[in-house]
NUBA-768380 format. One record per residue (C-alpha): residue in one letter; x, y, z; residue number from 1. Coordinates in nm, 3 decimals, always signed. Layout:
! NUBA-768380
R  residu        x        y        z  num
R       A        X        Y        Z  NUM
...
//
This chain:
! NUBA-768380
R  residu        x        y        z  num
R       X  +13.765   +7.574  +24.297    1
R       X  +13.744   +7.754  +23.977    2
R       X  +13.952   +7.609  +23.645    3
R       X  +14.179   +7.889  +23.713    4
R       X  +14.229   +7.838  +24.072    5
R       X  +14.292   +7.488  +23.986    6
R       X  +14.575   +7.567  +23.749    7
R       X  +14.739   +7.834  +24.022    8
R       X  +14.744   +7.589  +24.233    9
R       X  +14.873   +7.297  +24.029   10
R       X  +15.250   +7.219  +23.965   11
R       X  +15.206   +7.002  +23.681   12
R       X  +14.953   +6.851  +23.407   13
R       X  +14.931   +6.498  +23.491   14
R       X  +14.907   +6.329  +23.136   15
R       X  +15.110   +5.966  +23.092   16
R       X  +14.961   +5.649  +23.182   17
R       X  +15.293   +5.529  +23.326   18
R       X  +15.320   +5.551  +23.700   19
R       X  +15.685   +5.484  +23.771   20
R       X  +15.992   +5.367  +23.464   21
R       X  +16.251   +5.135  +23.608   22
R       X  +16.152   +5.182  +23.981   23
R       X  +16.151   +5.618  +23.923   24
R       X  +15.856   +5.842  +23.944   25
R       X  +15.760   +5.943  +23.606   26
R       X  +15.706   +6.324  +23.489   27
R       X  +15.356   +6.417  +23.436   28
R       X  +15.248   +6.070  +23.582   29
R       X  +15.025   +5.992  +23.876   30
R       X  +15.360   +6.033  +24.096   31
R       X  +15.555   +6.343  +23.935   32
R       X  +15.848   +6.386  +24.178   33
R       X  +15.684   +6.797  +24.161   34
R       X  +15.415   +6.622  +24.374   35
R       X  +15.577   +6.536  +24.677   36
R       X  +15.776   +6.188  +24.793   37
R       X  +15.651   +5.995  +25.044   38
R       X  +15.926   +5.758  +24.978   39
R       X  +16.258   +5.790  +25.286   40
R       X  +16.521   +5.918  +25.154   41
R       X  +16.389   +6.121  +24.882   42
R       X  +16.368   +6.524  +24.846   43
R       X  +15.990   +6.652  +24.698   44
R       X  +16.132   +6.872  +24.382   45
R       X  +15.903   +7.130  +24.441   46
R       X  +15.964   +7.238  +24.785   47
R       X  +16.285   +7.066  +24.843   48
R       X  +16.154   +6.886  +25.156   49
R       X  +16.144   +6.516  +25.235   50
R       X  +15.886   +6.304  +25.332   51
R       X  +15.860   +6.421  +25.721   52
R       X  +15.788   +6.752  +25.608   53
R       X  +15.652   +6.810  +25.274   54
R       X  +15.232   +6.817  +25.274   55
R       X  +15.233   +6.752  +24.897   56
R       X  +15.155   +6.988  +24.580   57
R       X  +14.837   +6.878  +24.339   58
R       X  +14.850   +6.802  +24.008   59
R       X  +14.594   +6.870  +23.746   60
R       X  +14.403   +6.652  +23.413   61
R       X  +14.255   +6.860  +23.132   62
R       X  +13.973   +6.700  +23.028   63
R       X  +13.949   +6.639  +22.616   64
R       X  +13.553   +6.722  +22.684   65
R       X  +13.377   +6.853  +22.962   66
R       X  +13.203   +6.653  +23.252   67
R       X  +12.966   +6.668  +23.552   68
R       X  +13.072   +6.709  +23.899   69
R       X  +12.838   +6.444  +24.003   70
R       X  +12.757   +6.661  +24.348   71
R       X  +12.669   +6.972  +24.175   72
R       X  +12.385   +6.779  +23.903   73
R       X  +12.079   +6.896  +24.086   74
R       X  +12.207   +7.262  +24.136   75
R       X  +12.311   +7.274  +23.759   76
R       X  +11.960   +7.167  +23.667   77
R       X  +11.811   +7.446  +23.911   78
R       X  +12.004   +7.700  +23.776   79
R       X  +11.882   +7.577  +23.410   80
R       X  +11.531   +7.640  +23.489   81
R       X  +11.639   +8.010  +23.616   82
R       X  +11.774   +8.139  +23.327   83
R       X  +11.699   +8.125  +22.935   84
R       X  +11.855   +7.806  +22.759   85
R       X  +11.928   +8.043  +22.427   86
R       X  +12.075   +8.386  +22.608   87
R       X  +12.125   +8.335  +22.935   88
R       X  +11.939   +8.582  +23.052   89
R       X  +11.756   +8.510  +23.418   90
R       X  +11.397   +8.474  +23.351   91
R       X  +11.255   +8.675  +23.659   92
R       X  +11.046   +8.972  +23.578   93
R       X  +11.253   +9.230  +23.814   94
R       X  +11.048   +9.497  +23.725   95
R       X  +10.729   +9.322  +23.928   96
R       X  +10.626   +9.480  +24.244   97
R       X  +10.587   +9.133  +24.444   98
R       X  +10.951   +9.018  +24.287   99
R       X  +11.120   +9.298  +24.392  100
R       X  +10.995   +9.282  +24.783  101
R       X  +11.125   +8.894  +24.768  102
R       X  +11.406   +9.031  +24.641  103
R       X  +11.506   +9.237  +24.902  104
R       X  +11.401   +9.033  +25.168  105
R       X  +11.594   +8.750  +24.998  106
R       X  +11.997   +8.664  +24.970  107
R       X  +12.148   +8.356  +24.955  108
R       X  +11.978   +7.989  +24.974  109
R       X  +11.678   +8.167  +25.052  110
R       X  +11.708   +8.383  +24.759  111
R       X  +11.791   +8.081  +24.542  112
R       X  +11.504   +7.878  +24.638  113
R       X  +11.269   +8.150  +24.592  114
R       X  +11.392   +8.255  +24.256  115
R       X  +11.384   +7.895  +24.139  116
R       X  +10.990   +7.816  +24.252  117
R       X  +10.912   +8.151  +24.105  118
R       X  +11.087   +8.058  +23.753  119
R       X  +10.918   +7.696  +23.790  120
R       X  +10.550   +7.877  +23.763  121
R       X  +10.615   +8.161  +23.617  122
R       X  +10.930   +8.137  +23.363  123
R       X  +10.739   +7.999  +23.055  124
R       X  +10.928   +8.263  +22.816  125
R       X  +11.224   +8.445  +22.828  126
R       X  +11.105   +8.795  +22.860  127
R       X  +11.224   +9.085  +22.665  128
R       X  +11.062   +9.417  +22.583  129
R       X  +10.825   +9.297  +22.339  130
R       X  +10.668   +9.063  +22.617  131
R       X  +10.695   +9.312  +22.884  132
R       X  +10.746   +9.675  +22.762  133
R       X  +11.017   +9.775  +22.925  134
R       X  +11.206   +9.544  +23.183  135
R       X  +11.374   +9.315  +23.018  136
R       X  +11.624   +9.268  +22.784  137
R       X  +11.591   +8.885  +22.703  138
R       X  +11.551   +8.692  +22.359  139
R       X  +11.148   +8.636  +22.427  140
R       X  +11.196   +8.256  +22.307  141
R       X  +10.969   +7.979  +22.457  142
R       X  +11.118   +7.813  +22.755  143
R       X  +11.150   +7.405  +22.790  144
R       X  +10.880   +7.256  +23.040  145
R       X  +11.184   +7.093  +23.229  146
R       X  +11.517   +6.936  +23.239  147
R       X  +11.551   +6.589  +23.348  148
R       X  +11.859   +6.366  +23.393  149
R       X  +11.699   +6.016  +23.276  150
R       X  +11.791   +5.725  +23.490  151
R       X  +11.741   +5.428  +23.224  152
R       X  +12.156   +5.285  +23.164  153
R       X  +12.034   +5.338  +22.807  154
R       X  +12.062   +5.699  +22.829  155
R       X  +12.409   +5.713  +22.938  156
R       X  +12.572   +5.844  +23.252  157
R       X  +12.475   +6.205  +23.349  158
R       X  +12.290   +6.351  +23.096  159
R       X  +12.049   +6.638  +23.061  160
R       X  +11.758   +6.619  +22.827  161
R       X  +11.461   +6.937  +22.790  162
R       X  +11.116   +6.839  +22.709  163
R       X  +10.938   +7.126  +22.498  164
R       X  +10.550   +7.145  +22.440  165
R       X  +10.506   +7.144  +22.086  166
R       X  +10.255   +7.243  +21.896  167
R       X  +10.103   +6.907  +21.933  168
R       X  +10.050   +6.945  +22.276  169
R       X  +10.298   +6.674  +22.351  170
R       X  +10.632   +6.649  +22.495  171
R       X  +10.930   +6.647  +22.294  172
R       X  +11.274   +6.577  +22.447  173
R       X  +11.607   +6.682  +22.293  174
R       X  +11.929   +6.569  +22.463  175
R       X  +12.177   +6.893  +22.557  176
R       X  +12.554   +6.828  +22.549  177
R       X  +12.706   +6.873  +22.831  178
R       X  +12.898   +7.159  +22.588  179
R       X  +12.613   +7.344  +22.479  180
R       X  +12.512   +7.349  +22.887  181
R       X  +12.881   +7.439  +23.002  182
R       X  +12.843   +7.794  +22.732  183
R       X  +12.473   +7.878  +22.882  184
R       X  +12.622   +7.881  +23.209  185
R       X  +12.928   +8.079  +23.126  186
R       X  +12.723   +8.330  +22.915  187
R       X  +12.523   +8.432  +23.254  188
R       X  +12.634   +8.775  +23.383  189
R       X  +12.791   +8.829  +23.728  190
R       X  +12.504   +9.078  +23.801  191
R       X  +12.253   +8.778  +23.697  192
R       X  +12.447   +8.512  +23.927  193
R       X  +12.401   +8.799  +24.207  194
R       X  +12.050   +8.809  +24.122  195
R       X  +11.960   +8.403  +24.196  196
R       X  +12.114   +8.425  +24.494  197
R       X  +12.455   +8.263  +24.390  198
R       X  +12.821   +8.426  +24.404  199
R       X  +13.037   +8.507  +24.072  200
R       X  +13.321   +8.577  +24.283  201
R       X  +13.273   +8.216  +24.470  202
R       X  +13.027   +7.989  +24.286  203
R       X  +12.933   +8.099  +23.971  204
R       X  +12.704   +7.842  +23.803  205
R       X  +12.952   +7.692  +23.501  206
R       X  +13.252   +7.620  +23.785  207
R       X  +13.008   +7.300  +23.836  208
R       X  +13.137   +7.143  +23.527  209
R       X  +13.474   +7.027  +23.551  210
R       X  +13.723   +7.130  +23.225  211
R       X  +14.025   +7.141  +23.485  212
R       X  +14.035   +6.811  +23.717  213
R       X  +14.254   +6.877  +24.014  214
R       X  +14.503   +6.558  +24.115  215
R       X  +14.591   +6.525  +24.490  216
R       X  +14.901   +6.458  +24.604  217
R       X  +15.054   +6.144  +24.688  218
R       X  +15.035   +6.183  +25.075  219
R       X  +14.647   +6.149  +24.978  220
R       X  +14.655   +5.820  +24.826  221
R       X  +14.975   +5.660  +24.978  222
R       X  +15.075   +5.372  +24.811  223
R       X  +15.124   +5.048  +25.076  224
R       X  +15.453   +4.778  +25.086  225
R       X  +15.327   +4.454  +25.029  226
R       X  +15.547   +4.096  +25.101  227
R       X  +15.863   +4.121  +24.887  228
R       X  +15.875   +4.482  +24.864  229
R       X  +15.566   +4.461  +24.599  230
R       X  +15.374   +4.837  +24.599  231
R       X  +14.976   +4.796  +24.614  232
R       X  +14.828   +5.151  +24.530  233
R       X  +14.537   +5.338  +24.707  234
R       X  +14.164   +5.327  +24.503  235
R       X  +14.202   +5.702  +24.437  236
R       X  +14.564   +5.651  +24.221  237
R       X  +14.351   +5.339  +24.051  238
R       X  +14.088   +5.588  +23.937  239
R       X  +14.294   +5.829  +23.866  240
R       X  +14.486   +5.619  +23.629  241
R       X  +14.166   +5.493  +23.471  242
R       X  +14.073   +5.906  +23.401  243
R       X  +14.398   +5.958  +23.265  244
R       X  +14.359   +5.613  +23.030  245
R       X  +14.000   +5.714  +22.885  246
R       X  +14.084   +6.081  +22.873  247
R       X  +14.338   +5.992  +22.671  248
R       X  +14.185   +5.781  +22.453  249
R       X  +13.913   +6.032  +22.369  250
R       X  +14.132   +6.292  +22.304  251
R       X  +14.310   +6.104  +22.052  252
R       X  +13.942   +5.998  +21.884  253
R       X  +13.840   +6.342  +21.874  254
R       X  +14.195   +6.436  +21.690  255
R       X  +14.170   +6.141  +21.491  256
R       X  +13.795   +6.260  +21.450  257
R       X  +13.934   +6.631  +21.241  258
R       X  +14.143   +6.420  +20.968  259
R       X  +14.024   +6.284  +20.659  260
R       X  +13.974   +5.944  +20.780  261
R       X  +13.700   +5.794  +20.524  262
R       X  +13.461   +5.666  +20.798  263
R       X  +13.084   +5.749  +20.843  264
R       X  +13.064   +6.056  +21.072  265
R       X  +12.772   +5.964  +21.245  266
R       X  +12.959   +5.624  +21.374  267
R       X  +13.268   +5.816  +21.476  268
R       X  +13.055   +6.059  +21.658  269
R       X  +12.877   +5.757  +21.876  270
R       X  +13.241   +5.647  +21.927  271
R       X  +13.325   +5.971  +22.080  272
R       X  +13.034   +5.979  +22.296  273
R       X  +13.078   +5.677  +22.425  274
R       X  +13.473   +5.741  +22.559  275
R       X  +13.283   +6.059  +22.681  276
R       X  +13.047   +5.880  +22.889  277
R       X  +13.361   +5.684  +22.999  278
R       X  +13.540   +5.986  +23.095  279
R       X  +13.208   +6.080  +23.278  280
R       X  +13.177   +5.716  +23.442  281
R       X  +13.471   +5.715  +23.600  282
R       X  +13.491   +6.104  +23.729  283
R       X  +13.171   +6.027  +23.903  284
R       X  +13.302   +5.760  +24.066  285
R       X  +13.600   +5.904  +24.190  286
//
């Protein structure tokens, strides 16, 4: 799913901590009465079913920043080394005999795969006339070596760091927001998505960031009577509340973040980041 297809097929944003208020379902909570019942008795106020017959409707969380689906890391990393990190422009010379035969005897995985090994030997630059003479339209600018996802806890959870080859021959890495990656995927062209062997009208590159997080229904995670009519909820509404906690949380940060506050930016900037990792924890895990 897309944001967009997300949001079509969402009933409500999902935004209060609160779960239920004096034994009732709260709006925009975990259990929005728009989401279904799964309670006897009660009539989903969506479809106007009850519990025997309604299948549920989904919620949604916007996310105050951008995260990883954890699935999709390795393919977003791919898809880096395929196209420039300043224009977005894919890095394969089309107008080279041997490219164009693989090509056309390319589509899909296949295509993918052999785009990818031919940017990891070749796609040192991003070409543009001036390289090439005349097949190109890229920025020309110097490609990094690679992306890595570091796996010290030091690092944080989930994020991407290029090395570039300086002048002094050695490596120098410079952690990428997961922002500034989230805009170089956007920025790639349909025709260019086409052309590494993905889809723009089913998997364009940027839908593996999550912006929009969708929230399944109730009949998902059904919540379980315990001795003396006590509820005990299912993992998924757990983690779902702690999203909607630390989402929260960084939201208000980042507001608090654009007012005239007096403190050191560079400390409320490492506060930020580190709800944001939060955020990023706990999406993974769900």
């Amino acid at each position: 799913w897309n944001p967009d297809d997300i949001l079509k097929g969402s009933i409500c944003e999902v935004f209060s901590q609160d779960t239920y208020e004096n034994s009732i379902a709260k709006p925009n909570g975990l259990f929005d009465p728009r989401m279904g019942t799964i309670e006897n008795g009660q009539v989903c106020e969506t479809c106007k079913m009850d519990n025997r017959n309604c299948t549920g409707h989904f919620g949604h969380i916007r996310l105050g920043k951008p995260v990883y689906y954890i699935q999709f890391l390795q393919m977003v990393l791919k898809v880096l080394k395929c196209v420039c990190w300043r224009c977005s422009k894919c890095l394969v010379n089309t107008g080279d005999s041997a490219v164009q035969e693989m090509l056309r005897k390319s589509k899909g995985k296949g295509r993918f795969l052999a785009v990818y090994n031919w940017c990891q030997k070749y796609g040192k630059n991003c070409l543009s006339k001036e390289l090439d003479g005349k097949t190109h339209d890229g920025c020309g600018i110097v490609q990094p070596t690679r992306y890595i996802v570091p796996k010290r806890e030091k690092d944080g959870v989930a994020k991407i760091y290029a090395e570039f080859k300086e002048q002094s021959k050695e490596n120098v890495r410079k952690y990428i927001p997961v922002e500034k990656i989230l805009s170089i995927l956007k920025r790639i062209t349909d025709d260019d998505v086409e052309l590494i062997g993905l889809s723009s009208k089913y998997s364009r590159p940027d839908w593996m960031i999550s912006t929009i997080l969708p929230v399944p229904p109730p009949h998902v995670r059904p919540s379980v009577r315990q001795d003396g009519n006590q509820k005990a909820e299912d993992d998924l509404t757990h983690k779902l509340s702690d999203i909607v906690k630390t989402n929260n949380s960084l939201k208000d940060k980042i507001a608090d973040s654009n007012k005239e506050t007096g403190k050191d930016p560079a400390e409320v900037a490492n506060l930020i980041d580190e709800w944001h990792q939060l955020l990023q924890y706990h999406v993974m895990t769900l």
